[in-house]
Structure formats: C-alpha cells, structure tokens
N, C-alpha and C positions, 0 to 999 in steps of 0.2 A: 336426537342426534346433536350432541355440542361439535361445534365449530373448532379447527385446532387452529393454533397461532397464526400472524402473519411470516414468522422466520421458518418455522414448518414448513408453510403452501411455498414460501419462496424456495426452500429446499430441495423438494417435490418437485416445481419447475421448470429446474435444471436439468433434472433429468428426465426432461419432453424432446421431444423431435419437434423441428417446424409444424409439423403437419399439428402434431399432438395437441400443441400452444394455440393455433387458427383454430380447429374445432372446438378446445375448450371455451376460448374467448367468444364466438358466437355463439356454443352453448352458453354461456354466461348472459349474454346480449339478451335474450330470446326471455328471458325470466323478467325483467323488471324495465322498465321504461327510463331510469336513470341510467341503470345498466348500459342502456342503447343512446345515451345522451351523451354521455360522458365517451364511450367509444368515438363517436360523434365529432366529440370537441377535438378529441386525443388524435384524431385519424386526421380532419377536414379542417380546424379552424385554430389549433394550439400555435400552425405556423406565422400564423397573422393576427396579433391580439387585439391590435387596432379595429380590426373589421368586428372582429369579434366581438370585441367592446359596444362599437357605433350598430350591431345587429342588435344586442338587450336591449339598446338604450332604446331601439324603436321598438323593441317590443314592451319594454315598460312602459313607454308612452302612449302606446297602442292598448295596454292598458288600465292607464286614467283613463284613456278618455271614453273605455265602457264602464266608468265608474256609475253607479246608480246613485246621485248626488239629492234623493230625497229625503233623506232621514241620514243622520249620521250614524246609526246604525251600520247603515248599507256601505257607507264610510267608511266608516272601520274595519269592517267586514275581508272590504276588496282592500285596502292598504295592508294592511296586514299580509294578506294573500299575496300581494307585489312583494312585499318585502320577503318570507317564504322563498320566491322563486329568486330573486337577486343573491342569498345568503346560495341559494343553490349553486349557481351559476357561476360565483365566486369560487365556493368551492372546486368546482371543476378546474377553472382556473389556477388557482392556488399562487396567485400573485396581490400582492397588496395594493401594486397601483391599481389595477383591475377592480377592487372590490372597492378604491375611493371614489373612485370614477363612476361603480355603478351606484355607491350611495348617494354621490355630489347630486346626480342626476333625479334617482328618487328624492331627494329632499328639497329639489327644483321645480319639480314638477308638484310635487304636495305642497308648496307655497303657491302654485298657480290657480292651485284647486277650489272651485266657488263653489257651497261657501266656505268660508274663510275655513283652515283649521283653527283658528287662535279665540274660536268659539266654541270650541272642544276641547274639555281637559286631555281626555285622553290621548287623539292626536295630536295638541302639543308634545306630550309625553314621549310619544312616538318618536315626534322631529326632534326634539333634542335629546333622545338618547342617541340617535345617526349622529346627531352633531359631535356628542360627545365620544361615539366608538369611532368617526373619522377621527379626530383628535388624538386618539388612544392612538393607531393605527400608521397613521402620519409622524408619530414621534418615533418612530421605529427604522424609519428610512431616512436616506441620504439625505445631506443639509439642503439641498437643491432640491429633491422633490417635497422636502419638507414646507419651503420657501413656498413654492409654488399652489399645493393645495390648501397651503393657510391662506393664500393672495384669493383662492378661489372659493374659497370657507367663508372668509373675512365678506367678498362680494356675494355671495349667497345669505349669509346672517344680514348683513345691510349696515 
C-alpha cells in the first residue's frame, strides 16, 4: 500500500466529524511509540516549553550519567544514542530555541564526561559538529537571541 500525500489526508480531514478526528488520532497513537510521544508533547507539555525544555535536560543528564565510561567504545555508543533522542525531541518541539538549548546542554555535559572526550577523535568530532550546527541554527534567529547563545557558546567553548 503506498501512502498518499500530506494535502490529500489534510483534505480527507475535513471532512471528519469530532468524533471521527479523536478515534483516528488514538488509532494512530496505539501504533508506534513516537506516535504516543509526540501526542504527549502536543496535548500536556507544548503549553509550557520552559518545563519542557528543563524535563530533557534531566533526562539527558540522567543519561550521562548511566554512561558505561570503560572503553570509549561504550562512549560512543551511549552519546550517540543521547544525541538520537535530543534530535527527536526537538523535533517534536519544532522550535529552534528549544533544539539550542538541548544541544548547549549536550555539549555540556559531554565536556563533563571522564574520560576526557579530547582523547577520542571521534567524539571530538561529535562536539564540534553540535558546535557547529548551533552556530548554523543561531544565525537564523533574532539579533538578541543570537547575542545570547553565542555569550553562552562562547562560555561552553572556554
């Protein structure tokens, strides 16, 4: 079965009845675990990005810190994985200060991480391509928040 357009299904829609729109949408939910994530965000947390924001951030931190810091392997492995879920979450989101906020914070806490990453090419690699897609990302928004996450760029690079 191919899938038809997104102007199609928005067509289609329209012409739902309340009822029609609530069932299809938790049929939808029930399928895929993003599905019921993103309903999630849309429903209970889109009104308040703030909170939203400072919940990833504890969950990213939550998980460093079951980072398996034997091998840089295991390193990599789980950063990578963090990164994964942040690119997700942003999405969700679909605000740019949002996805600075969650990089600023990954690239914060992967400088915290012992040992060092700056003994790993690869995860240098890592942190400064974040470096460099905040950058990218920041030059896209107003002069002020521009200001502001270079002031906090600038204090994260050192």
């Amino acid at each position: 079965m191919k899938a038809v357009s997104v102007t199609t299904i928005k067509k289609e829609l329209q012409d739902k009845t309340d009822s029609e729109l609530i069932a299809l949408v938790l049929r939808l939910s029930k399928f895929k675990k993003e599905n019921k994530e993103l309903l999630t965000y849309l429903l209970f947390e889109s009104h308040d990005e703030d909170a939203y924001i400072q919940l990833v951030k504890a969950h990213i931190s939550q998980a460093f810190s079951e980072i398996n810091t034997t091998s840089y392997f295991y390193i990599k492995k789980s950063v990578r994985k963090i990164l994964r879920l942040i690119k997700k979450y942003a999405r969700y989101s679909l605000k740019k200060e949002t996805e600075i906020e969650l990089l600023l914070h990954f690239c914060s806490c992967l400088m915290k991480l012992k040992p060092s990453i700056k003994n790993n090419t690869t995860l240098t690699n890592i942190y400064n391509s974040q470096i460099t897609r905040i950058k990218k990302i920041a030059g896209n928004l107003h002069a002020d928040l521009q200001h502001d996450y270079n002031l906090a760029l600038n204090e994260l690079i050192g």
